[in-house]
ROVO-666697 format. One record per residue: y, z, x of N, C-alpha, C in turn; residue number from 0; residue in one letter. Coordinates in steps of 0.2 Angstrom, whole numbers, plus 5000, padded with zeros to 4 digits. Layout:
N
   n_yy   n_zz   n_xx   ca_yy   ca_zz   ca_xx   c_yy   c_zz   c_xx   resi   resn
      Y      Z      X       Y       Z       X      Y      Z      X    NUM      A
...
This chain:
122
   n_yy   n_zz   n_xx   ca_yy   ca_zz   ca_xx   c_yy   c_zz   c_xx   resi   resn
   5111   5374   4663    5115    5368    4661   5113   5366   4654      0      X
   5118   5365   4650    5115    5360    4643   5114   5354   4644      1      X
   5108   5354   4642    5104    5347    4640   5106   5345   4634      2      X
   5108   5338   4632    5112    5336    4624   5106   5332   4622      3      X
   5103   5332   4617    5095    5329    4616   5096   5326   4609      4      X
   5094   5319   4607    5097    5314    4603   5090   5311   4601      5      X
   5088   5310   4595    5085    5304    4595   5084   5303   4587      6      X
   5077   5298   4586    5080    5291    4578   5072   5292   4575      7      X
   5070   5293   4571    5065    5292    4564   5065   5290   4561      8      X
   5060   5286   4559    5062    5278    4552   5057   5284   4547      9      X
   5064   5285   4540    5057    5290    4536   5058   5282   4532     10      X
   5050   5283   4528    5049    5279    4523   5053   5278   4516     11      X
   5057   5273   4516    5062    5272    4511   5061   5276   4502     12      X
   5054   5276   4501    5052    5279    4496   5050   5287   4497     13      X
   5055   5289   4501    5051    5297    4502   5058   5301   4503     14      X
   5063   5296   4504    5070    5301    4508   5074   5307   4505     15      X
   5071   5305   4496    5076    5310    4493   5073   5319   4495     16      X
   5063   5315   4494    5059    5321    4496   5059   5325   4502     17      X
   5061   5319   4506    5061    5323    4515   5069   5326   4514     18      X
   5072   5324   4510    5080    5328    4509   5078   5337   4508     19      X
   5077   5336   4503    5073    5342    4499   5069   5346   4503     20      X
   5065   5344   4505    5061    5349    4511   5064   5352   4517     21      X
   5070   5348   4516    5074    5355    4522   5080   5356   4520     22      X
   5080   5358   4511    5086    5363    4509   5082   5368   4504     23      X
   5079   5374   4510    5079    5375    4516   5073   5373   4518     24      X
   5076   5375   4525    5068    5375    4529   5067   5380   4531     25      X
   5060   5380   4532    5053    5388    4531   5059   5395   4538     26      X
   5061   5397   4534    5062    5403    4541   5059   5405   4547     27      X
   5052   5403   4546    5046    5404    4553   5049   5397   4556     28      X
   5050   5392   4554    5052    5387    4555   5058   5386   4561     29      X
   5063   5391   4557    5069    5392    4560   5070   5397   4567     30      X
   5065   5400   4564    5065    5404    4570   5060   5403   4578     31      X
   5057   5397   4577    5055    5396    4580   5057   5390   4585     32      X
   5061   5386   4581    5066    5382    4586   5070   5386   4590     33      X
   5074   5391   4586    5079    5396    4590   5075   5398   4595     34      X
   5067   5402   4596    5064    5402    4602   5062   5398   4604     35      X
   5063   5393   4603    5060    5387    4607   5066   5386   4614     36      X
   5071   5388   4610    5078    5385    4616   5083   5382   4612     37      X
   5081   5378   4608    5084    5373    4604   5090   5375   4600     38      X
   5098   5375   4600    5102    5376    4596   5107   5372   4595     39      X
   5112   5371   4589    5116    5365    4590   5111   5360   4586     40      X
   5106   5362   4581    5101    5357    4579   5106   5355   4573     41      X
   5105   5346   4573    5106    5344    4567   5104   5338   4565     42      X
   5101   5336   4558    5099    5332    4558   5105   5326   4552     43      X
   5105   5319   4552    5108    5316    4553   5103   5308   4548     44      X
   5107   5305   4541    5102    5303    4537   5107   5296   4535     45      X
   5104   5291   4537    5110    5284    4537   5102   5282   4530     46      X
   5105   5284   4523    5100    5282    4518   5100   5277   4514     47      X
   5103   5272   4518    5104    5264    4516   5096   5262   4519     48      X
   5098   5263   4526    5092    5260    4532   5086   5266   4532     49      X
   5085   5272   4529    5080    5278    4528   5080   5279   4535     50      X
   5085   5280   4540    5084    5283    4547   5085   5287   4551     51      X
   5082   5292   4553    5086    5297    4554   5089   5297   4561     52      X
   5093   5302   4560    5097    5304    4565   5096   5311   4568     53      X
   5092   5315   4572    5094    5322    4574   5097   5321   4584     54      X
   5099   5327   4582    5103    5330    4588   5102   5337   4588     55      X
   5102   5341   4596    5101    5347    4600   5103   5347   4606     56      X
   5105   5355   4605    5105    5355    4613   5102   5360   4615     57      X
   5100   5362   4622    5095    5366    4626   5095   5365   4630     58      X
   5093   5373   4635    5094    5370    4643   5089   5368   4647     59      X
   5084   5367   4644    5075    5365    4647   5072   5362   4640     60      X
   5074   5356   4641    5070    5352    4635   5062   5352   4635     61      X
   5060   5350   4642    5055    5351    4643   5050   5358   4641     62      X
   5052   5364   4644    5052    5369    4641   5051   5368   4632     63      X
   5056   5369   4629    5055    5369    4621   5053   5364   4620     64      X
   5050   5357   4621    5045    5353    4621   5038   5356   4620     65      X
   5036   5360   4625    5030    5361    4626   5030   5369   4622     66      X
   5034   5372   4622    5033    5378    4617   5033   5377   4608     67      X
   5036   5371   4608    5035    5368    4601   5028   5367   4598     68      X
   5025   5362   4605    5019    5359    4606   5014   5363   4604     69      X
   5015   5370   4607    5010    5376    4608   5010   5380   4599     70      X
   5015   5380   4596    5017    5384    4591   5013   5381   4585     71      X
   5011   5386   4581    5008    5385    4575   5009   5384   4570     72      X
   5015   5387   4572    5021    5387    4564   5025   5379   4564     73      X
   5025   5378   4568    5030    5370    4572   5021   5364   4571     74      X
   5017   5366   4573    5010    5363    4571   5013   5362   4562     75      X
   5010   5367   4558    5011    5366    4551   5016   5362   4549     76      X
   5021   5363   4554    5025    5360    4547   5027   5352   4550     77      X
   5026   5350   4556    5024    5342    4558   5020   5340   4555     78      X
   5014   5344   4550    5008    5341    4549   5011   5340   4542     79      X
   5016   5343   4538    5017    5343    4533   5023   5337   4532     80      X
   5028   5336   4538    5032    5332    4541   5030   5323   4538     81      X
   5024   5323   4544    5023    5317    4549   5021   5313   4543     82      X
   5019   5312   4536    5021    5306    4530   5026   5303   4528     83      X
   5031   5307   4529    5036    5306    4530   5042   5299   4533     84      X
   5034   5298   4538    5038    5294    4544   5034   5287   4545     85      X
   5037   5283   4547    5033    5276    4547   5033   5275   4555     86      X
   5030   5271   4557    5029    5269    4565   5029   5272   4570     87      X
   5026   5282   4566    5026    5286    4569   5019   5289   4577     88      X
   5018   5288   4581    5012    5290    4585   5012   5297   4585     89      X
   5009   5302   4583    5009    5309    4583   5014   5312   4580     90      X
   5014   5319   4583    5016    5323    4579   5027   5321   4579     91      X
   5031   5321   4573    5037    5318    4575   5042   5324   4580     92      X
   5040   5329   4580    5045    5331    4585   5043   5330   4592     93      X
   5037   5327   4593    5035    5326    4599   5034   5317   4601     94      X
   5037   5313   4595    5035    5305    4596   5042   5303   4594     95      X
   5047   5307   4591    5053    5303    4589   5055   5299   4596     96      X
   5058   5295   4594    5062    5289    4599   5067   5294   4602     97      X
   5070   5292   4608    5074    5296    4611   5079   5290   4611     98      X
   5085   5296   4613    5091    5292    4614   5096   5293   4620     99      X
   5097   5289   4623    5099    5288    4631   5109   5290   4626    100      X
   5112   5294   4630    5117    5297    4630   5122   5292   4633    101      X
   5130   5289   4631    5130    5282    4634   5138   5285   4634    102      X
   5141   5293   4631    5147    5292    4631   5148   5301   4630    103      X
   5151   5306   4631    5154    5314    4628   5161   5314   4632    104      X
   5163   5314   4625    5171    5316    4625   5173   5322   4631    105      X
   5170   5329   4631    5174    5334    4636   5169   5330   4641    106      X
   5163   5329   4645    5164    5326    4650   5169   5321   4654    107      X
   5170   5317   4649    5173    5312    4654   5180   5313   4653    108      X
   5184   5320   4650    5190    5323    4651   5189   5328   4656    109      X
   5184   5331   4658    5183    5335    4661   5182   5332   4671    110      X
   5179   5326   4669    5180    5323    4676   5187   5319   4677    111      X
   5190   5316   4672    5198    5315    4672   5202   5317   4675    112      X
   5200   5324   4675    5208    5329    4678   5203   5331   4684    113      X
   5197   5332   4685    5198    5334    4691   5197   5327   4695    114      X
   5196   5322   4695    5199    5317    4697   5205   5317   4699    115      X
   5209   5318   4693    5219    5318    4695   5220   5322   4700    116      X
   5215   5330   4700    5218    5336    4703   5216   5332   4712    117      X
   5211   5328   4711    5209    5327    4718   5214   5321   4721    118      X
   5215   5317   4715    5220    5314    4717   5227   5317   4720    119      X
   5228   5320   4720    5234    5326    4718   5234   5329   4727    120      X
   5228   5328   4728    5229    5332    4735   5230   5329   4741    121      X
């Protein structure tokens, strides 16, 4: 089953053009190592009025690519090159970003609509 995984990063207002730029692109070891993690459907997401970010993922064991992230060397370096970036950060940020409670997805609540009607129907 997809897990939808969501959450918010305050970068420091004075670093955002830089934190732009450091992921056009990002490290290939980088990329490929979220893909083995599990994690696809990654994007990240930049409201540059307020410097805050926005990333989104999906995966079917977060817990999982959590902890294989956690493990990795190449996901170590580049959090350690990351995590200045961020203000009000505890730890590394792919493992301290705030998370975000899912409140609304468009095909679920169409997909429970009809079978709703089809049960109503019977």
């Amino acid at each position: 089953m997809t897990v939808r995984v969501a959450f918010q990063l305050q970068i420091a207002a004075d670093r955002v053009d830089e934190y732009v730029a450091r992921h056009s692109p990002v490290w290939p070891e980088m990329l490929a190592e979220i893909a083995a993690a599990g994690r696809r459907n990654y994007s990240l997401f930049l409201d540059r009025q307020n410097a805050r970010l926005f990333g989104y993922y999906e995966t079917d064991d977060d817990a999982a690519a959590q902890a294989y992230l956690a493990a990795s060397p190449v996901a170590a370096r580049w959090e350690a090159e990351m995590a200045p970036f961020f203000v009000g950060l505890d730890g590394r940020p792919d493992q301290a970003a705030t998370p975000l409670a899912e409140v609304f997805h468009l095909h679920d609540q169409l997909t429970a609509s009809v079978t709703d009607h089809e049960s109503d129907a019977s």
